[in-house]
Residue frames relative to the residue before (quaternion, step in Angstrom):
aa qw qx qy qz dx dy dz
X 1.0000 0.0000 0.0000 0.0000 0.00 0.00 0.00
X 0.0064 0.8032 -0.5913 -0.0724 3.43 -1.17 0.76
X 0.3194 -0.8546 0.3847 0.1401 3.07 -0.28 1.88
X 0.5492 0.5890 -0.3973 0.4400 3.67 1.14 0.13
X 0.7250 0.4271 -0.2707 0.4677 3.05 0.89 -0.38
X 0.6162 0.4454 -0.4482 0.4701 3.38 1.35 -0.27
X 0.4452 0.6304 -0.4225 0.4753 3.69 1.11 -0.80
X 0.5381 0.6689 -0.2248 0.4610 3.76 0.46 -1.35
X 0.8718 0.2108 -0.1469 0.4171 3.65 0.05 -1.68
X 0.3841 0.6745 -0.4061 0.4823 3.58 1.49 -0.81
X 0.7825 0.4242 -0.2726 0.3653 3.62 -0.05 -1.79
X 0.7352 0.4492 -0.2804 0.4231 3.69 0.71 -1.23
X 0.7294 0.3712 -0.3762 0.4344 3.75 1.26 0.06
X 0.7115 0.1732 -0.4680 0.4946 3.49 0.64 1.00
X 0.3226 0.7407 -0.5206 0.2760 4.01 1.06 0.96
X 0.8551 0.2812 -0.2054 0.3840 3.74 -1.21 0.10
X 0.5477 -0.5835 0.3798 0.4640 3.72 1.81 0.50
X 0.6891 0.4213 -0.4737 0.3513 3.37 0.47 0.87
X 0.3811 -0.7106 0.5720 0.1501 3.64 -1.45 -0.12
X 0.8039 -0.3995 0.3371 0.2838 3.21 -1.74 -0.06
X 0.1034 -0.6490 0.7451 0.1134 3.86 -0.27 0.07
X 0.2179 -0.6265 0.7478 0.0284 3.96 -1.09 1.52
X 0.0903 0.7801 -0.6165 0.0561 3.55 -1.06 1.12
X 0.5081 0.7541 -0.2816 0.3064 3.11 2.00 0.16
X 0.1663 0.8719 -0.4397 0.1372 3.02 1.44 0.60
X 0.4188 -0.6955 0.4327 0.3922 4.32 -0.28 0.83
X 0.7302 -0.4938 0.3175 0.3495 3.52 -1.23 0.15
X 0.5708 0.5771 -0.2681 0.5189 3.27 1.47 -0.82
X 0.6275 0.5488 -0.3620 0.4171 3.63 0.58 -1.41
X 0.6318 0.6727 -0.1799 0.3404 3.22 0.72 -1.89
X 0.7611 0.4120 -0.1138 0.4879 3.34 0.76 -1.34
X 0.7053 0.4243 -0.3314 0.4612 3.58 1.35 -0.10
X 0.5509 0.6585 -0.3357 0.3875 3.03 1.79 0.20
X 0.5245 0.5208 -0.2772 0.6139 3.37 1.71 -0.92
X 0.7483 0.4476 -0.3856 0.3015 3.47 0.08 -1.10
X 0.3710 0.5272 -0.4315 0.6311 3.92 1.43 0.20
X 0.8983 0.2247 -0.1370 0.3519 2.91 -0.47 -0.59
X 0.3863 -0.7967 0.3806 0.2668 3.93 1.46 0.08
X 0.4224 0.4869 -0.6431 0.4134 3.08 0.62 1.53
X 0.7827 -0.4428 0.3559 0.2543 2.77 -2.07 1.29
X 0.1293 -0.7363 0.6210 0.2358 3.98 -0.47 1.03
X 0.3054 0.7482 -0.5480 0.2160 3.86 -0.16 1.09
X 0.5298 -0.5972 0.4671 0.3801 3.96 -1.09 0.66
X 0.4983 0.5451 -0.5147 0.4355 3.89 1.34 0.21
X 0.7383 0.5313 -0.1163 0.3989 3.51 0.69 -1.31
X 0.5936 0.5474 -0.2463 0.5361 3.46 1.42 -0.76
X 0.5050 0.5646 -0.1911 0.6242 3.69 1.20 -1.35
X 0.7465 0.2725 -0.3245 0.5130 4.11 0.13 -0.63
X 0.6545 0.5789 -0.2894 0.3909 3.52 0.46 -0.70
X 0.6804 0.4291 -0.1613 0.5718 3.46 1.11 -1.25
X 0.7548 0.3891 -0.3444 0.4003 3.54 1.42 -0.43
X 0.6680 0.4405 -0.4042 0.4431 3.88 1.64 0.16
X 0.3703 0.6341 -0.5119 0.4458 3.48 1.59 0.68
X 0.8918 0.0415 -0.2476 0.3763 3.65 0.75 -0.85
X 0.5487 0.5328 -0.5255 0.3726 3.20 0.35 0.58
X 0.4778 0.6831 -0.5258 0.1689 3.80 1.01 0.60
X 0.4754 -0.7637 0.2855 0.3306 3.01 -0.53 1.41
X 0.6507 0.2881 -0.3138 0.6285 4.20 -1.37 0.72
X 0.3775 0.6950 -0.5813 0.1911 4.02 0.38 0.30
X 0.6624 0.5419 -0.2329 0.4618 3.31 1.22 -1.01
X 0.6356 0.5187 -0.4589 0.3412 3.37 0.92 0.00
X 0.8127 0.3130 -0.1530 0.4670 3.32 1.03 -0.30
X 0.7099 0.3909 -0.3098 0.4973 3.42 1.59 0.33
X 0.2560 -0.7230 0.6026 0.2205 3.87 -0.46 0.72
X 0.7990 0.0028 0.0157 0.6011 4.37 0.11 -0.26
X 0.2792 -0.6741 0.6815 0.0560 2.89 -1.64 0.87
X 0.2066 -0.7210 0.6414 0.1614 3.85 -0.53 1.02
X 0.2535 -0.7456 0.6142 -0.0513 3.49 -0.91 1.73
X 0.2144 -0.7474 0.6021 0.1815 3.88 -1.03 0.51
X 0.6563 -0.5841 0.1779 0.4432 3.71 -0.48 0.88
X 0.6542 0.4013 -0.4459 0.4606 3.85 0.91 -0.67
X 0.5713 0.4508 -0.5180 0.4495 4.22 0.89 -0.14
X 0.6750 0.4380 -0.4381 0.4008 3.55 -0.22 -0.84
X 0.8341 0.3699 -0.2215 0.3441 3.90 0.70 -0.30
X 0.4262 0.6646 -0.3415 0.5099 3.04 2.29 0.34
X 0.2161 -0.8014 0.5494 0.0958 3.41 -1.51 0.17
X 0.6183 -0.4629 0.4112 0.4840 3.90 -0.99 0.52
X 0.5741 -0.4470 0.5488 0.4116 3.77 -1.48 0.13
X 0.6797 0.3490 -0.4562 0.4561 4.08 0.65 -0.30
X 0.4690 -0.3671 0.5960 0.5385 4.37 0.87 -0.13
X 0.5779 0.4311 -0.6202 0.3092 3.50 -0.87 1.01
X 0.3028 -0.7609 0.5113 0.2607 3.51 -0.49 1.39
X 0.6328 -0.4179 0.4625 0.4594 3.55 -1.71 1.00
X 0.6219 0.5788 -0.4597 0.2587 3.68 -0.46 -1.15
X 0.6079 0.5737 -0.2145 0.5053 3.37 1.22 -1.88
X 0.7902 0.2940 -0.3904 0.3698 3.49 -0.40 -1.44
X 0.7152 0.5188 -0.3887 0.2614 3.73 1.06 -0.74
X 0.5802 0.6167 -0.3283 0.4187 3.26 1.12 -0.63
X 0.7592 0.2854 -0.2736 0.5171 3.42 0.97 -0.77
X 0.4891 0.4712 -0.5511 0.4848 3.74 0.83 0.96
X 0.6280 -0.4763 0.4168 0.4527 4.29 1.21 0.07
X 0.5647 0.7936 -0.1416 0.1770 3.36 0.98 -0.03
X 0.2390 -0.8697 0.3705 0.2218 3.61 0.77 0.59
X 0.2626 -0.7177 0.6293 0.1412 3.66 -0.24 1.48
X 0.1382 -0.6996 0.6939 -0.0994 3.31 -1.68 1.46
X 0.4286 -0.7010 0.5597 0.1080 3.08 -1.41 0.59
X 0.0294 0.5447 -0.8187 -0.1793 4.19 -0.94 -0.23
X 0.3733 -0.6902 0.6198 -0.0113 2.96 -1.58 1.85
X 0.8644 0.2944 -0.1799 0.3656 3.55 0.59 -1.64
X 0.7094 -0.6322 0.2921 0.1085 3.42 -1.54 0.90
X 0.5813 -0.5044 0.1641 0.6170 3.19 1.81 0.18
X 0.3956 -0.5485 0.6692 0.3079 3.59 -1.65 0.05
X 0.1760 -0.6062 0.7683 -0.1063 3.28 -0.98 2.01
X 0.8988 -0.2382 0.3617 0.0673 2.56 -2.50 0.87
X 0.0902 0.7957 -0.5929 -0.0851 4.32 0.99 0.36
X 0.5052 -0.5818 0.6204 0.1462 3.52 -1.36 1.48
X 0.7292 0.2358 -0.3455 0.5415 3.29 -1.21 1.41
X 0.8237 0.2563 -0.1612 0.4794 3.82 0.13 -1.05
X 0.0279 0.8464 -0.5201 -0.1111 3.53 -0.28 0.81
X 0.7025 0.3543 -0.3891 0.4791 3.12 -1.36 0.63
X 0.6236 0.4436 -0.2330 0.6000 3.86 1.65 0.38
X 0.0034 -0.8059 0.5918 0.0174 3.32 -1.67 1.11
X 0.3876 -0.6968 0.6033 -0.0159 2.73 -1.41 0.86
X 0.3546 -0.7821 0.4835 0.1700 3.78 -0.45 1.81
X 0.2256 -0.7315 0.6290 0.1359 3.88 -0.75 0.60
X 0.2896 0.7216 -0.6101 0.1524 4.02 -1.11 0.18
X 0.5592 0.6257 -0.4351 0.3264 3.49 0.80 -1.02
X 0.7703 0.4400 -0.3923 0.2432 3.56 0.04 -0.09
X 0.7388 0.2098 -0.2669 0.5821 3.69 -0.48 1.28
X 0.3234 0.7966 -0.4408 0.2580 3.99 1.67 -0.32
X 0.7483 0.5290 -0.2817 0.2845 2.92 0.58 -0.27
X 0.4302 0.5606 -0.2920 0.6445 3.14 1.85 -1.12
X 0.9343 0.0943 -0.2540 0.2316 3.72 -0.02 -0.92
X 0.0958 0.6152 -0.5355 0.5706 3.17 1.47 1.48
X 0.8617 0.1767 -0.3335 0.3390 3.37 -0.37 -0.75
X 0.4742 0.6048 -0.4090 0.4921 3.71 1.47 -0.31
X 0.8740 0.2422 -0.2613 0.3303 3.84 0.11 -0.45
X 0.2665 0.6445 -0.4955 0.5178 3.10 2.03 0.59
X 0.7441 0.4323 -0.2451 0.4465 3.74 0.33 -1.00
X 0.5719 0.4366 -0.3519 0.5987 3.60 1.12 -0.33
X 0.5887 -0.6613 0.3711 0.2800 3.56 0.73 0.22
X 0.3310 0.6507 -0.5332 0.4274 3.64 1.13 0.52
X 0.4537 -0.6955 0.5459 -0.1117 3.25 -1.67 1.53
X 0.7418 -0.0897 0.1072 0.6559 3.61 0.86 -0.84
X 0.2554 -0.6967 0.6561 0.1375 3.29 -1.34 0.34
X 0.3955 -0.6537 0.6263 0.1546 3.31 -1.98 0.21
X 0.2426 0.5712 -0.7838 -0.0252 3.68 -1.41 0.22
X 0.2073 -0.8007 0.5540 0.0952 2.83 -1.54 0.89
X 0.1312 -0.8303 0.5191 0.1547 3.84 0.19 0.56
X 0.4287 -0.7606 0.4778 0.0968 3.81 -1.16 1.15
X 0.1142 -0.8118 0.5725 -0.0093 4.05 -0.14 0.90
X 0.0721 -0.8019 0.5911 -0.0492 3.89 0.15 1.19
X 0.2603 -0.6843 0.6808 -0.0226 3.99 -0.83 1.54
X 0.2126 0.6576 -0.6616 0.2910 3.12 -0.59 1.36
X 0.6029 -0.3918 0.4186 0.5547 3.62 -1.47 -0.25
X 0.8095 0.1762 -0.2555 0.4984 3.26 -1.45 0.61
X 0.8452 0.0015 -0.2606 0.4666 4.03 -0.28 -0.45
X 0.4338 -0.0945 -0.6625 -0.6033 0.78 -1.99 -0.77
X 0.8793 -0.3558 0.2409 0.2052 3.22 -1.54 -0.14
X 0.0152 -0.6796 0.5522 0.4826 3.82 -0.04 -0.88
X 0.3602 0.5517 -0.6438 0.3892 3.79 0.54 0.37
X 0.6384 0.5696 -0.3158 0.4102 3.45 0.35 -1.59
X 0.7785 0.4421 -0.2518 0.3674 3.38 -0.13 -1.71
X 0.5438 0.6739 -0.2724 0.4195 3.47 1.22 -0.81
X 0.7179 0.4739 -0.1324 0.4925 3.20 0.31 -1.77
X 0.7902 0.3609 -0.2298 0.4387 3.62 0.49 -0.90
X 0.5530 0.6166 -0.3080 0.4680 3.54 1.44 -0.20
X 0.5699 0.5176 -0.2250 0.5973 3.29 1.34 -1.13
X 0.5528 0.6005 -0.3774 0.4375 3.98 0.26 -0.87
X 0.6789 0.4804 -0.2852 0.4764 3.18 0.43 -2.49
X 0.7006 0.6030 -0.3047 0.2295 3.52 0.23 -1.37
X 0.7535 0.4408 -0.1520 0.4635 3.04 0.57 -1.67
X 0.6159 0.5727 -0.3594 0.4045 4.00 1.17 -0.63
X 0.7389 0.4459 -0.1654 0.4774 2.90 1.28 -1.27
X 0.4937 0.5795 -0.3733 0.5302 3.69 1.34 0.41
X 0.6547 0.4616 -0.3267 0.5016 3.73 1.06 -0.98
X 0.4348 0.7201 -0.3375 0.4226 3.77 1.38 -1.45
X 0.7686 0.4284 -0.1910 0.4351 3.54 -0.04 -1.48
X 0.7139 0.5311 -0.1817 0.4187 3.60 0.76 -1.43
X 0.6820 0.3334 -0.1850 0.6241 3.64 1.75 -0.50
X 0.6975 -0.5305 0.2471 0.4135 3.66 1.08 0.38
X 0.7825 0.3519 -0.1887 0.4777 3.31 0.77 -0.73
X 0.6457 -0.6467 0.4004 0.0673 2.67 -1.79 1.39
X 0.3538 -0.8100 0.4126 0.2201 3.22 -0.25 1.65
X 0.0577 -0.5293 0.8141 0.2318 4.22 -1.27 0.52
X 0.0725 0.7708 -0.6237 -0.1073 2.66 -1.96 1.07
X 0.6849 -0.6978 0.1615 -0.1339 3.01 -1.19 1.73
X 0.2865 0.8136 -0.4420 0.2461 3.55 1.77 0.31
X 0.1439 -0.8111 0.5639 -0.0592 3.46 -0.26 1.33
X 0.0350 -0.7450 0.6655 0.0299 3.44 -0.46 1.07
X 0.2177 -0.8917 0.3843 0.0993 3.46 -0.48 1.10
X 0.7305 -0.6252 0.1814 0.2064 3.29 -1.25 1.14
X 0.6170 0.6573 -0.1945 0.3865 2.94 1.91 -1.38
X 0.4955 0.5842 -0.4071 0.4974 4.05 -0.58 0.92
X 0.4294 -0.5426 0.6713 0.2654 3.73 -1.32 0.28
X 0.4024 0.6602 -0.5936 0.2232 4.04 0.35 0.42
X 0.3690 -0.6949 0.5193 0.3335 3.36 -1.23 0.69
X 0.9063 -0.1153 0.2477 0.3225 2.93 -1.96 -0.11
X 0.7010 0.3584 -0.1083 0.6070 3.18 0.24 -2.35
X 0.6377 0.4292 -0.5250 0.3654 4.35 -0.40 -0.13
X 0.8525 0.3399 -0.2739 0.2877 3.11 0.90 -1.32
X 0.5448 0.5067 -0.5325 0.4035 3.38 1.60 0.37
X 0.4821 0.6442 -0.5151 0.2952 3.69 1.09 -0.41
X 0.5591 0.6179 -0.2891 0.4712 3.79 1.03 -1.08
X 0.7954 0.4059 -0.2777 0.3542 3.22 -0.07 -1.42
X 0.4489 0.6999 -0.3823 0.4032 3.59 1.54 -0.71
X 0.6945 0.6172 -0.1187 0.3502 2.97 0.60 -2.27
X 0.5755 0.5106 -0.2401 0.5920 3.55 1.26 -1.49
X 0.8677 0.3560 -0.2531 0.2373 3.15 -0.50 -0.50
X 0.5588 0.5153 -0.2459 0.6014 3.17 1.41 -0.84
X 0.5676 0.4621 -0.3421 0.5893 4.10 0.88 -0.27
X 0.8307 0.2271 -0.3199 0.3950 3.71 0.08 -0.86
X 0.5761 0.5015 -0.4025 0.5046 3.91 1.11 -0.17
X 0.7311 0.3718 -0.4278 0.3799 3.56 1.00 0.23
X 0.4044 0.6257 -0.3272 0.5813 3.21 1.73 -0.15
X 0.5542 0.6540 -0.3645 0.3637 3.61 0.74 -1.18
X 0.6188 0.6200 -0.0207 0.4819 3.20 0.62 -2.33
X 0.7661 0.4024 -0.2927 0.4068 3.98 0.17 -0.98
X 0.7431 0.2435 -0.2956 0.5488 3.45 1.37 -1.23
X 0.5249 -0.5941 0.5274 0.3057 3.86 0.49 1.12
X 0.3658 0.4609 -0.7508 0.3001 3.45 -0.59 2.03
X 0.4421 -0.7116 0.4718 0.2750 2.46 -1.56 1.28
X 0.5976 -0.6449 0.3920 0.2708 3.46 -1.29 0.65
X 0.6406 0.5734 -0.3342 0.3862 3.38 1.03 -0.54
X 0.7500 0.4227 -0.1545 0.4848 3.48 1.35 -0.77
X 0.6265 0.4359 -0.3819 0.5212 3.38 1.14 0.97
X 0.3091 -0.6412 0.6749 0.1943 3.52 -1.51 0.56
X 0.1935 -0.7064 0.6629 0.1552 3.51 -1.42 0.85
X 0.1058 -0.8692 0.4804 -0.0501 3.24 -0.96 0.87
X 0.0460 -0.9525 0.2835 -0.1012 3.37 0.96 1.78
X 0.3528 -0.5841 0.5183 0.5155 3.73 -0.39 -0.63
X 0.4523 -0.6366 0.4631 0.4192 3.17 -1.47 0.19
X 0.5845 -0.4672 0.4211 0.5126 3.88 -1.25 -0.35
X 0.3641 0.6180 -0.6939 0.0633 3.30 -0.68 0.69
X 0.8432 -0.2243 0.3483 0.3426 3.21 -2.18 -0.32
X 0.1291 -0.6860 0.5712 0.4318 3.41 -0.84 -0.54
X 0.8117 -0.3693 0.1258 0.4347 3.07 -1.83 1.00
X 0.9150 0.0840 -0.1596 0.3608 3.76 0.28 -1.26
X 0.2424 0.7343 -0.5692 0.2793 3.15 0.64 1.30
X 0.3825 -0.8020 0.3117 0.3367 3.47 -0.52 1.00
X 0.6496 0.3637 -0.4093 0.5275 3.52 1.27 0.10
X 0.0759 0.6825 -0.7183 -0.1115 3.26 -1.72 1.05
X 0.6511 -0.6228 0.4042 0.1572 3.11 -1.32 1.05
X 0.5952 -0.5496 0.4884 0.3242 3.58 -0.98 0.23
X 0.6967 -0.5392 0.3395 0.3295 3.16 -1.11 0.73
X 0.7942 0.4045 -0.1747 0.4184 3.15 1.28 -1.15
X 0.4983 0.5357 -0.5114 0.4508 3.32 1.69 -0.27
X 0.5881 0.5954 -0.4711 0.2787 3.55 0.70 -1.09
X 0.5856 0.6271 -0.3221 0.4002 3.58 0.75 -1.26
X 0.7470 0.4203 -0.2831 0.4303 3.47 0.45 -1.64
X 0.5804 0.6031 -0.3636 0.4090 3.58 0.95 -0.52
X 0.4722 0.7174 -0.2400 0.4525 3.18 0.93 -1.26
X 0.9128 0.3454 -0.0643 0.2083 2.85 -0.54 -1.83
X 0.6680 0.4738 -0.2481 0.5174 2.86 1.59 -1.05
X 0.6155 0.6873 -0.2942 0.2494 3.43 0.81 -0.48
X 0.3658 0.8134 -0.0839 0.4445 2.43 2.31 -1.30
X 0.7392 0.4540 0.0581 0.4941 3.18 0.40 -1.94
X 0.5848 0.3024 -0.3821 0.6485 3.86 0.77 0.18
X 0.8905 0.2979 -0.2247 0.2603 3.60 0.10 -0.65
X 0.7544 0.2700 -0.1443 0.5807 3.86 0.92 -1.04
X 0.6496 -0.5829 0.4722 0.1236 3.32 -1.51 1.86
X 0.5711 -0.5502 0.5050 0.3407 3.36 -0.93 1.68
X 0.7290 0.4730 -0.4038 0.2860 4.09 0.30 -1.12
X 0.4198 0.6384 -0.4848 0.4255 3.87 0.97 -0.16
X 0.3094 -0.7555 0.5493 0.1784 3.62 -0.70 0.58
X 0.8081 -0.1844 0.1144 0.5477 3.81 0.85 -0.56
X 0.2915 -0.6816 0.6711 0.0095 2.69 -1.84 1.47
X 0.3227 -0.7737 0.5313 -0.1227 3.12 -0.69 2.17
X 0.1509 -0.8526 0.4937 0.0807 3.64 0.77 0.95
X 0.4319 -0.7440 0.4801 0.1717 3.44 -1.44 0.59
X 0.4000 -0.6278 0.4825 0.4617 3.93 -0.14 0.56
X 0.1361 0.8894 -0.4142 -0.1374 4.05 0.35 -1.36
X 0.7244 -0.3074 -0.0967 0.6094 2.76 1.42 1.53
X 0.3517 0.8370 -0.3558 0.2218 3.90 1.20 -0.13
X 0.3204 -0.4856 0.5670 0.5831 4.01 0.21 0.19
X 0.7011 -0.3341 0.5783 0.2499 2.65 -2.54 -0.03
X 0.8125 0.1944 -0.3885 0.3887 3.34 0.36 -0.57
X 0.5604 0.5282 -0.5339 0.3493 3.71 0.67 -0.25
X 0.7036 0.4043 -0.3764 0.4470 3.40 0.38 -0.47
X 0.6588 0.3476 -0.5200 0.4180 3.53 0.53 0.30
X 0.6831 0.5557 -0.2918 0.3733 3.88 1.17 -0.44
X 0.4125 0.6558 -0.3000 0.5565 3.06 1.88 -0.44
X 0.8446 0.2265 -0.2141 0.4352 3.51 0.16 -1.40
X 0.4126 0.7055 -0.3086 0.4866 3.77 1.59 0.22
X 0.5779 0.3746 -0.2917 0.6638 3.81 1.09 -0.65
X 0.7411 0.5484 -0.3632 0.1345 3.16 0.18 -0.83
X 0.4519 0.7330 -0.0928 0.4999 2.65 2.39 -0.70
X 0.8023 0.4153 -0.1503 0.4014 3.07 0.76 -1.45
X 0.7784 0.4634 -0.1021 0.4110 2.78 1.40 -0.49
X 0.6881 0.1318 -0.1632 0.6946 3.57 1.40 0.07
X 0.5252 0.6732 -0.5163 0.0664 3.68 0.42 -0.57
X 0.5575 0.4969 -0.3990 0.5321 4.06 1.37 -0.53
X 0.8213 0.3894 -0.2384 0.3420 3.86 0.53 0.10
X 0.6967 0.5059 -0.2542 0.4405 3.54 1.70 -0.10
X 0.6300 -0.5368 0.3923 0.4013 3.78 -0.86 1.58
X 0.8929 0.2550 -0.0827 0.3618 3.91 0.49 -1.09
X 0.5730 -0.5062 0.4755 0.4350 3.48 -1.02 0.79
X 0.1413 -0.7982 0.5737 0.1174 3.53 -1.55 0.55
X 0.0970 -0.8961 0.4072 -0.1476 3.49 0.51 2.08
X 0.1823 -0.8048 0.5266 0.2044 3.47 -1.11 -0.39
X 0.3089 -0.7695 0.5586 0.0185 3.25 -1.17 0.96
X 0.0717 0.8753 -0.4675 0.1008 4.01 1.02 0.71
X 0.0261 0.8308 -0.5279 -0.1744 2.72 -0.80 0.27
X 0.6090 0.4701 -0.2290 0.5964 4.09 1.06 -0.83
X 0.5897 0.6538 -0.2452 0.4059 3.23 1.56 -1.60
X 0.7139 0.3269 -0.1865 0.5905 4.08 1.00 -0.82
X 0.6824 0.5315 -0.2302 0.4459 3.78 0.95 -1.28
X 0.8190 0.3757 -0.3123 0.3010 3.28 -0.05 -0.79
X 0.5991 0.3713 -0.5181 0.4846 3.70 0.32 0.25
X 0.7882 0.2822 -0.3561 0.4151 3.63 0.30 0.11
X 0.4076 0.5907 -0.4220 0.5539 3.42 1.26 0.67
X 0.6637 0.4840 -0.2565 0.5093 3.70 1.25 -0.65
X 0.6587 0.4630 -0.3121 0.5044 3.80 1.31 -0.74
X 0.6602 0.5331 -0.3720 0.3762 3.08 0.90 -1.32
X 0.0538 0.7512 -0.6516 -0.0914 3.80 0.28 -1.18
X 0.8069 -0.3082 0.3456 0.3668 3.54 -0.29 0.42
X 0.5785 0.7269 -0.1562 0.3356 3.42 1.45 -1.01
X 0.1193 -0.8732 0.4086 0.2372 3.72 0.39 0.84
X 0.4774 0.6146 -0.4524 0.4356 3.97 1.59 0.19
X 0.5731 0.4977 -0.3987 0.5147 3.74 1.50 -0.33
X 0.3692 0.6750 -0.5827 0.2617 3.68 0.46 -1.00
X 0.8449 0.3065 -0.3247 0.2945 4.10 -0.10 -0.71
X 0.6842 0.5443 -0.3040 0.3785 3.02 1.48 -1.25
X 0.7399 0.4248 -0.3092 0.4200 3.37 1.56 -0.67
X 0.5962 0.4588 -0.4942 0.4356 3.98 0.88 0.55
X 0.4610 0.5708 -0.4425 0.5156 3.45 1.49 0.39
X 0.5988 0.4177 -0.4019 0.5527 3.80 0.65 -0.67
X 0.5896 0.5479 -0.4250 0.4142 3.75 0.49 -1.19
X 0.7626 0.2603 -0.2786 0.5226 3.66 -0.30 -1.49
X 0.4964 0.6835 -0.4701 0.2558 4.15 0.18 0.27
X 0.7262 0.4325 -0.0992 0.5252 2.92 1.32 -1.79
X 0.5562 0.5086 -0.4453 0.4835 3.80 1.42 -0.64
X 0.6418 0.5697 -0.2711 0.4360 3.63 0.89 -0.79
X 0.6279 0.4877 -0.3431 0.5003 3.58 1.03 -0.46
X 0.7804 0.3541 -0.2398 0.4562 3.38 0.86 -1.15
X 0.4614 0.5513 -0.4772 0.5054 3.96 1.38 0.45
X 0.5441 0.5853 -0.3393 0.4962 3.70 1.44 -0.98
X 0.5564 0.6505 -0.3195 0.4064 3.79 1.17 -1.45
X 0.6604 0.6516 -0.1781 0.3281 3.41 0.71 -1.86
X 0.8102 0.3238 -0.0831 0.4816 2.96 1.00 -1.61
X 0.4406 -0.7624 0.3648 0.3027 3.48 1.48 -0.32
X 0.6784 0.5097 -0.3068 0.4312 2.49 1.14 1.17
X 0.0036 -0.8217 0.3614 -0.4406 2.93 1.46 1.52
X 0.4820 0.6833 -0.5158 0.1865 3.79 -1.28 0.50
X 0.6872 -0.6519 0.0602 0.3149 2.75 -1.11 1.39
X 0.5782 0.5543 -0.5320 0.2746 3.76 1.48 -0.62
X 0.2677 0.7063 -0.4995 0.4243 4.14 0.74 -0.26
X 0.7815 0.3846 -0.2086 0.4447 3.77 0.37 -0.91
X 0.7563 0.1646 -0.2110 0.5970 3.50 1.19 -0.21
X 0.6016 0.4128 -0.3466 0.5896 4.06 0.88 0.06
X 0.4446 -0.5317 0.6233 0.3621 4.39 0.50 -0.58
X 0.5235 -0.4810 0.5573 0.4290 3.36 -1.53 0.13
């Protein structure tokens, strides 16, 4: 391991006010995304789709790393040019998603628990050579009566921990991934009480399996409501929640916190992470970035349709929203942008 160089890769993915673009969506997901929308769910159609994501042109201004899923990182353009290639030479930091999904955890129903760790290493060191830079696991936190658990929180802390220990030890910079999910009628104040709880469990887990902090990105939800809770908060309460929660839980030494969309429109999650800006960014230990994925993808997944006359109109929507949420970064985001363009 060379920890300068992970320090090094950490910093350059949340530097110049940009963020992550998640494209690591699994074949299945993927395919339930087209199948809404009635595009062919085939590896022909997946392979075009993943190719008008990177070649939109000016992507690199507003994205530092692209999170790849094992059949992208081994795909190529329609001329033979591997993805890795066209991204790297657009400034781009090729990523990986490492873990194998969040199954069903035995004993705790109505809780999961993400599996991958077995053989990770071998393919840690395989997508280092393919030229991948950081990786992803993402662990799943379900708010219901009774959990989540501290079994859960445990188990998945320990996972995060131990992935993100092997990450470092194969070069690449671990995102880690404690997803406290939106779905549920929790309020505001539960879901910041969790997210506390989360975080403070996987930075001590973090710490036991000796990663260094400087060479990792955390990549949380923000505090919000869930969906059917009848109070939602204000953009800015959401922020102040957020932020402060932040602060109680993740070490000034972490360089950036690369927030997940997890189902948010496009614009709230870019106005969300926009207050957050305006409001604390001269005063907080860590860069405040983003790591979207539906949040950047899905309005041009809706033009594009399978349709190769959309192919421009929809990497224009694409490089819009990355541009809105570089505007976010800098605080300087708002809502006319959504009906005038950046």
């Amino acid at each position: 391991m060379n920890a300068q160089e992970l320090i090094d890769t950490a910093r350059a993915l949340v530097a110049g006010n940009k963020g992550l673009l998640a494209m690591d969506e699994s074949n299945p997901t993927c395919n339930k995304r087209f199948a809404r929308l009635g595009i062919p769910q085939t590896e022909e159609t997946r392979r075009a789709y993943r190719e008008l994501i990177v070649t939109t042109p000016g992507l690199g201004e507003c994205i530092s790393g692209a999170i790849l899923y094992d059949e992208t990182i081994r795909q190529q353009k329609t001329d033979g040019t591997p993805f890795v290639k066209v991204i790297t030479d657009a400034g781009i930091i090729p990523g990986i998603k490492v873990d194998t999904g969040a199954k069903d955890m035995a004993g705790h129903p109505g809780e999961k628990i993400t599996e991958g760790l077995d053989g990770l290493r071998d393919r840690l060191a395989e997508y280092f050579q393919m030229g991948a830079r950081f990786a992803k696991w993402r662990a799943v936190i379900t708010l219901d009566a009774g959990i989540p658990s501290r079994g859960c929180i445990e188990a998945n802390a320990q996972a995060l921990a131990r992935y993100a220990a092997l990450c470092q030890e194969a070069g690449l910079v671990p995102v880690v991934e404690p997803e406290v999910l939106m779905e549920g009628d929790h309020t505001l104040e539960r879901c910041c009480e969790v997210t506390e709880e989360v975080l403070r469990t996987v930075f001590n887990q973090l710490y036991t399996q000796r990663v260094t902090l400087e060479g990792m990105i955390l990549k949380p939800n923000m505090v919000l409501p869930g969906l059917a809770c009848s109070m939602q908060e204000t953009v800015d309460e959401v922020a102040d929640a957020t932020v402060k929660c932040l602060l109680r839980a993740v070490p000034a030494a972490v360089p950036g916190i690369a927030f997940l969309s997890g189902g948010q429109s496009a614009e709230l999650a870019s106005a969300r992470l926009n207050a957050m800006n305006v409001r604390f960014k001269s005063r907080l230990p860590w860069a405040l970035a983003f790591s979207f994925a539906r949040a950047i993808q899905q309005p041009a997944l809706e033009i594009w349709q399978g349709d190769e006359a959309h192919l421009l109109a929809a990497q224009q929507a694409l490089y819009h929203r990355a541009e809105c949420n570089r505007a976010a970064r800098r605080g300087e985001y708002n809502a006319a942008m959504e009906v005038t363009g950046v």
